[in-house]
C-alpha positions as CSV (number, residue, x, y, z in Angstrom):
1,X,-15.4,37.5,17.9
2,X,-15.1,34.9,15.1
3,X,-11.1,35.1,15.5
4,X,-10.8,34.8,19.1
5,X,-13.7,31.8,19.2
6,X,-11.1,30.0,15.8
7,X,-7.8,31.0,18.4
8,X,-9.4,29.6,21.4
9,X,-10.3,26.1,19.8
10,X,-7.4,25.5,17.7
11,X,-4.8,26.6,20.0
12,X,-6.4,27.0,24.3
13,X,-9.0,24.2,24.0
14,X,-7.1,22.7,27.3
15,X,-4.5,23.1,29.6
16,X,-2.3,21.1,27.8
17,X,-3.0,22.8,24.5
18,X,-2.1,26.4,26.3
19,X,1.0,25.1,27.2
20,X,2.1,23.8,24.2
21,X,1.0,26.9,22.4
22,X,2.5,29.5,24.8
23,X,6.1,27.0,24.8
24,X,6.4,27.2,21.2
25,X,5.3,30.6,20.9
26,X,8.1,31.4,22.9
27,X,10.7,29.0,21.1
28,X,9.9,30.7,17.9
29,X,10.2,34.2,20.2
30,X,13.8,33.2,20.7
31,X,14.7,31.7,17.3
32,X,13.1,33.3,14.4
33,X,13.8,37.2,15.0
34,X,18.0,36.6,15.6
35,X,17.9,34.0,13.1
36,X,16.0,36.9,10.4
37,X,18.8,39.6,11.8
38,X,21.5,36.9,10.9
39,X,20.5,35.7,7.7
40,X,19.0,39.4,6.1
41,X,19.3,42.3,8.6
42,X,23.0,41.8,9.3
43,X,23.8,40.2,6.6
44,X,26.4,41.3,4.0
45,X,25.5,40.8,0.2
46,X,27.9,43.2,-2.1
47,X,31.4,42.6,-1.6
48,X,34.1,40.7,-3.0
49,X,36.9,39.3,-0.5
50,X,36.0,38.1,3.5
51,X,37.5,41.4,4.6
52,X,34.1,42.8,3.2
53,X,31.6,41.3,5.5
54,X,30.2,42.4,8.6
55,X,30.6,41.0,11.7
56,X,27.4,39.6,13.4
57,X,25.5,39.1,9.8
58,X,26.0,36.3,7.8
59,X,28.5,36.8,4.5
60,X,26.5,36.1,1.6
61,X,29.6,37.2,-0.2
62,X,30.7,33.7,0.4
63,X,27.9,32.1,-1.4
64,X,28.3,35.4,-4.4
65,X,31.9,34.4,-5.1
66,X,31.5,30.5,-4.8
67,X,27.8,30.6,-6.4
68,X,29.1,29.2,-10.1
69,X,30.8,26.3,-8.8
70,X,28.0,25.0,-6.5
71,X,25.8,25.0,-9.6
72,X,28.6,23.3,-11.8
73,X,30.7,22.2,-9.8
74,X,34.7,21.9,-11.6
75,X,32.8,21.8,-15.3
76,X,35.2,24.1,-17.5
77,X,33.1,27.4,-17.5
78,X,33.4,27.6,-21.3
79,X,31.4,24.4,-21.4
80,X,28.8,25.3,-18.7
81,X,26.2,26.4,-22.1
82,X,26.0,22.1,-22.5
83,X,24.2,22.2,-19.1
84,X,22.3,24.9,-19.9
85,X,20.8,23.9,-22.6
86,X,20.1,20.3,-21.8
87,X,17.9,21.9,-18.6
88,X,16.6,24.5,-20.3
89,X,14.8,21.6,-22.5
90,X,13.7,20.0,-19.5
91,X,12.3,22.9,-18.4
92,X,10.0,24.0,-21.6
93,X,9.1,20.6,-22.4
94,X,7.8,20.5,-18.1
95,X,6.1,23.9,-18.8
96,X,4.6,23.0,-22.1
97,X,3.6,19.5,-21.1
98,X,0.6,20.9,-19.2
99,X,-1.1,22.5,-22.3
100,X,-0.9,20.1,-24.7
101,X,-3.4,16.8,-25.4
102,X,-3.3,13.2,-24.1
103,X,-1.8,12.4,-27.1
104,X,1.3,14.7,-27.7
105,X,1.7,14.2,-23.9
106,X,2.6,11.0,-24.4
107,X,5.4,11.6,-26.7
108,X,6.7,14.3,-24.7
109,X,7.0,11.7,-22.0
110,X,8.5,9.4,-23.9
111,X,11.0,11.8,-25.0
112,X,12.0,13.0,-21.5
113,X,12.3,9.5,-20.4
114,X,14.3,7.6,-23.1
115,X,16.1,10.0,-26.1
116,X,16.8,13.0,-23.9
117,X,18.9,11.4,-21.0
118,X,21.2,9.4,-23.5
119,X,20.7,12.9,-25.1
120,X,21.8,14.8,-22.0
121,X,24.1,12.6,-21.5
122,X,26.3,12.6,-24.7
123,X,25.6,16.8,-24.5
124,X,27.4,16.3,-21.1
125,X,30.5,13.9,-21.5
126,X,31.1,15.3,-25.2
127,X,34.0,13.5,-27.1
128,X,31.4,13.6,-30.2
129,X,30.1,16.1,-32.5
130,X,33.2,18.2,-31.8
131,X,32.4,18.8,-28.6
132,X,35.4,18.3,-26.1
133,X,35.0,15.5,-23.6
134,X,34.1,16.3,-20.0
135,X,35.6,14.1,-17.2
136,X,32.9,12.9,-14.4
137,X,35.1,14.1,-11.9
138,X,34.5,17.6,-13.0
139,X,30.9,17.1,-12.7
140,X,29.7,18.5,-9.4
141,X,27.1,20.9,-7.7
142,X,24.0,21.3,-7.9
143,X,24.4,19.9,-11.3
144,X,25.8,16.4,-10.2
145,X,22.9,16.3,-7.8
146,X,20.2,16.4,-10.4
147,X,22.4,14.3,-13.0
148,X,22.0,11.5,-9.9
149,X,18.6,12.0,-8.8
150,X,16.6,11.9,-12.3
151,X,18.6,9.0,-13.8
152,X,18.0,7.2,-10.7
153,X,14.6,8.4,-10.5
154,X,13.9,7.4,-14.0
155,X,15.3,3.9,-13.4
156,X,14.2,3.1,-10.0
157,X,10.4,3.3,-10.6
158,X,10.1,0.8,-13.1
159,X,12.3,-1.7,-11.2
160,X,10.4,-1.1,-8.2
161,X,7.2,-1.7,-9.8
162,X,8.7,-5.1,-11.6
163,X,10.0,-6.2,-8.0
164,X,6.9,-5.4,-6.1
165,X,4.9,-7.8,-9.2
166,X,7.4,-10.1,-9.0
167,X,6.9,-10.7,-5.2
168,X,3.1,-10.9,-5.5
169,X,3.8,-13.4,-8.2
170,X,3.0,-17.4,-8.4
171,X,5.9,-18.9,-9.7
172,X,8.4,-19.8,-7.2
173,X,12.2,-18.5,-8.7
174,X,10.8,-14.9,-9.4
175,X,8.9,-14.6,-6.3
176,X,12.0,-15.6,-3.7
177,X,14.3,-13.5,-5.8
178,X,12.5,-10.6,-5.5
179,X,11.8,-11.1,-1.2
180,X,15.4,-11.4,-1.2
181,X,16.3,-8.7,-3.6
182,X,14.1,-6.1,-1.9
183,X,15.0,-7.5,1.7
184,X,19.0,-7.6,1.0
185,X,18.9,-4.1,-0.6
186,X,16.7,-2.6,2.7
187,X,19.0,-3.9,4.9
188,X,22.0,-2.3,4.3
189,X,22.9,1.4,5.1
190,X,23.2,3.6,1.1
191,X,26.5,4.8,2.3
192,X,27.9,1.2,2.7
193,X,26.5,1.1,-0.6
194,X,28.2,3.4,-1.8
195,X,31.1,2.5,-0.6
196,X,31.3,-1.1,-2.0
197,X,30.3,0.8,-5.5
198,X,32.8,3.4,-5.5
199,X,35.6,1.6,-4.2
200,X,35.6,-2.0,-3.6
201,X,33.8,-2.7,-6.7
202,X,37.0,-1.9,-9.2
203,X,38.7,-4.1,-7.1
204,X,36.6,-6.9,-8.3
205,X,36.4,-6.6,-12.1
206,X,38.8,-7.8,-14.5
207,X,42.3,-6.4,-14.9
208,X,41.9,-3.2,-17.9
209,X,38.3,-3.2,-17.1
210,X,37.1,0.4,-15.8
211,X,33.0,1.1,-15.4
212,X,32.5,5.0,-14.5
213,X,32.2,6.2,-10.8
214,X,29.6,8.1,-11.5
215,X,27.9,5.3,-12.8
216,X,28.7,2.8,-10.7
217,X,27.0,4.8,-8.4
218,X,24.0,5.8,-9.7
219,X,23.3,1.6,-10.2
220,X,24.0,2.0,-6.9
221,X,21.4,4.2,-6.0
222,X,19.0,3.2,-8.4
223,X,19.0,-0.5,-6.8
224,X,18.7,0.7,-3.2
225,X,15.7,3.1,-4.4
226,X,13.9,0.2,-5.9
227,X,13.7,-1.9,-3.1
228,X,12.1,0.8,-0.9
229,X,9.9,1.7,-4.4
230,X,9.3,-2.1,-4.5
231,X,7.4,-2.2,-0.7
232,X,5.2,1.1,-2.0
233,X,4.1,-0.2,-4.9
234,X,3.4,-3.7,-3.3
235,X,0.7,-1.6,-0.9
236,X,-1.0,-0.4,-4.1
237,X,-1.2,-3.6,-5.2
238,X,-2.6,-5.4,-1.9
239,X,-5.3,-2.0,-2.0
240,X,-6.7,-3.4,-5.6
241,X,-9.6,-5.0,-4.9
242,X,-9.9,-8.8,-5.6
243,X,-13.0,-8.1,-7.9
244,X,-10.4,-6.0,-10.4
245,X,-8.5,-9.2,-10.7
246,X,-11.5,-11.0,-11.2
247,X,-13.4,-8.9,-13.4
248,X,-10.0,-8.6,-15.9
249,X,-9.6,-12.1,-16.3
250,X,-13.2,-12.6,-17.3
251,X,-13.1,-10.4,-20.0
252,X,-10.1,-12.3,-21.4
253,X,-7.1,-10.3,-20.2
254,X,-3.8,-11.5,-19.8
255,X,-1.8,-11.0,-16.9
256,X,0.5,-8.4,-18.2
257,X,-2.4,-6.7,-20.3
258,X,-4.5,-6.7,-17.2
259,X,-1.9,-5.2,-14.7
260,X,-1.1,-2.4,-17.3
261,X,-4.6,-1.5,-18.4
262,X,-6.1,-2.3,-15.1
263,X,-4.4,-3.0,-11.7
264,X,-1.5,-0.7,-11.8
265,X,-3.0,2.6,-12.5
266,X,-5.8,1.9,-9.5
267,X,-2.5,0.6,-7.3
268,X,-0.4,3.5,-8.3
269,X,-2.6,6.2,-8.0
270,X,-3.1,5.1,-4.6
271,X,0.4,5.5,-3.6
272,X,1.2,8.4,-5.1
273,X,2.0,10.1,-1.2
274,X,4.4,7.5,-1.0
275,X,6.0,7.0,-4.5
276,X,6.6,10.9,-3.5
277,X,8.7,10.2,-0.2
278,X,10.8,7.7,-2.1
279,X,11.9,10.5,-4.9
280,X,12.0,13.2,-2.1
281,X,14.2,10.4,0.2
282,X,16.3,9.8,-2.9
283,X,17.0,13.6,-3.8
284,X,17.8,14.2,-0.2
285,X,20.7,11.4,0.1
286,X,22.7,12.0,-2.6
287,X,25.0,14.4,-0.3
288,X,26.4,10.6,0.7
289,X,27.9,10.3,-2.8
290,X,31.0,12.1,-1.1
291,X,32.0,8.9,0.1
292,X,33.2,7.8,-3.2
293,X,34.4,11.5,-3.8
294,X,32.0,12.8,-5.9
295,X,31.2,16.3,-5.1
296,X,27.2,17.4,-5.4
297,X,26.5,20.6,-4.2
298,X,27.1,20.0,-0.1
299,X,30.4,18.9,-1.3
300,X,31.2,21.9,-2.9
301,X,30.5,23.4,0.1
302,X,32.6,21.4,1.9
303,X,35.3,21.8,-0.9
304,X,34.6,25.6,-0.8
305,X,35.0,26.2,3.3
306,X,38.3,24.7,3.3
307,X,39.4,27.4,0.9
308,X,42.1,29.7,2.9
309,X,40.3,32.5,2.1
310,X,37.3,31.6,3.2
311,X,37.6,29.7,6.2
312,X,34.5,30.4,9.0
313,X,32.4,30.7,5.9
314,X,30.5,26.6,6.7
315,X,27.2,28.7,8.2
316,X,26.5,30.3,5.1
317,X,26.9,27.6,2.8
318,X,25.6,25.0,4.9
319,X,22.0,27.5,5.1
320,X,21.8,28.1,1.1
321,X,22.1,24.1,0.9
322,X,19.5,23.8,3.0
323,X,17.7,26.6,1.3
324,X,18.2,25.1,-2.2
325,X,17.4,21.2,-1.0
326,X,13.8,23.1,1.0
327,X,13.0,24.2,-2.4
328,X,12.9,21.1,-4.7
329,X,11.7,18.7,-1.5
330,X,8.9,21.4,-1.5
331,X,8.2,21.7,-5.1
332,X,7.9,17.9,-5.3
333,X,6.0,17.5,-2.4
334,X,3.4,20.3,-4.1
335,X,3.4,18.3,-7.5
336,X,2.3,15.7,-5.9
337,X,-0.4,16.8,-4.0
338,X,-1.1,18.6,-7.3
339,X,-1.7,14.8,-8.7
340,X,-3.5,13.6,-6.0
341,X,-6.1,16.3,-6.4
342,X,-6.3,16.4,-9.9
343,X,-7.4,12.5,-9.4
344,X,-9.4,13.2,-6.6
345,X,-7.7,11.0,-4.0
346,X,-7.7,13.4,-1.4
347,X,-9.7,13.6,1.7
């Protein structure tokens, strides 16, 4: 009696309610049980050639055969151990970071934020140490699509929090050049960024002078991040109290100690939701890095349906993308609201 009392005021409580309930009900009636058949049911998962996959089911044979390069991309497969290894550190030192005390966490962050991506970095490109050098252009995947979105994650916060002080600030120069910073970099579509970073930007440096695509784009990236970073931070910052300004200066604090020790931890923890979207929005728009021709892991798709022998096969890959994007998104969406309950901000 419980149930049917819960089903009949969440979902019939009026007319309106009925309707919408009984519409999607059917929606999902007509979507979800062809889309299961297609994707599981139907599906063909052993097999090595098209010729081996059933008609009606998708052809996870596709995604079997192609499944090395859109981790990796073109990285020589006898190198693939360098990427390996630099995420298997990431990994541990994420899994271990939970368990240990304040103050060995802070040297593990400090260590995943500054020595191990120059670390990951030279482990990547080699040249040095004897290991053989790796072109960026072989980079690719889902590898490439991580390279991008923690560099520019790492680099994008603390701009965006310098740019959202710097427009709150007194003094005239900083505080213009931030407005239009932020307002020039928000108004302008990322792909057009892109664009003028992966390709007119050459045009315009000095003749022998080269500066990495992959580089050039993830400045590019980083910059358009931090202006958006730069608006969510400002909200913390407006949230703060007047009396926490107040209160710091009286007790003699400066305004760099008192915005590190005092304002931005009670402004940051109050945007975490949003400091979330920006990393999420940022993760999720690196597929427009094929403008410039760098190919993350919807561009190997792309690559990879083009193949002869796999032509029809854009479904498939197009669904694991969207699979393997769902996942991260999710997991960073979790971790957040992880945060915000472990600091009690939520309702």
């Amino acid at each position: 009696m419980r149930s049917l009392n819960f089903i009949k005021t969440r979902f019939f409580s009026s007319p309106i309610d009925a309707f919408l309930t009984l519409s999607i009900s059917y929606l999902i009636y007509l979507t979800i049980p062809p889309f299961i058949n297609w994707v599981l049911i139907d599906a063909t998962f052993y097999g090595e050639t098209k010729k081996d996959c059933i008609d009606g089911g998708a052809c996870w044979v596709f995604i079997k055969i192609w499944f090395t390069k859109l981790l990796y991309g073109l990285y020589p497969s006898e190198e693939i151990w360098r990427i390996n290894f630099a995420f298997a550190i990431l990994i541990i030192s994420i899994v271990i970071y939970k368990y240990l005390n304040q103050k060995l966490k802070k040297y593990l962050f400090l260590f995943l934020v500054i020595p191990f991506p120059i670390f990951s970095l030279v482990l990547f490109s080699g040249g040095v140490f004897g290991l053989s050098p790796v072109d960026t252009r072989e980079w690719g995947g889902l590898f490439l699509t991580l390279v991008i979105s923690i560099f520019a994650i790492i680099f994008c916060f603390p701009i965006g929090i310098l740019l959202a002080m710097g427009r709150r600030s007194n003094l005239p120069v900083i505080k213009y050049f931030s407005i239009g910073f932020i307002e020039f970099w928000r108004g302008v579509p990322l792909i057009t960024v892109l664009f003028m970073a992966g390709v007119m930007f050459p045009l315009l440096l000095p003749s022998g002078t080269n500066l990495d695509k992959l580089v050039r784009v993830i400045i590019a990236i980083t910059l358009f991040e931090a202006a958006y970073m730069a608006e969510v931070v400002r909200g913390g910052l407006q949230a703060v109290g007047r009396g926490q300004y107040d209160a710091s200066k009286a007790i003699g604090m400066g305004y760099w100690k008192s915005h590190i020790f005092i304002i931005l931890p009670q402004a940051l923890k109050l945007v975490i939701p949003g400091i979330a979207n920006t990393f999420i929005a940022l993760f999720k728009d690196t597929p427009l890095v094929f403008v410039v021709g760098l190919l993350e892991i919807l561009g190997m798709v792309n690559l990879a349906k083009t193949n002869p022998y796999w032509l029809g096969m854009a479904t498939e890959g197009y669904v694991f993308v969207a699979f393997v994007y769902w996942i991260f998104c999710f997991a960073m969406s979790r971790y957040s609201l992880s945060i915000e309950k472990k600091l009690k901000i939520t309702n």
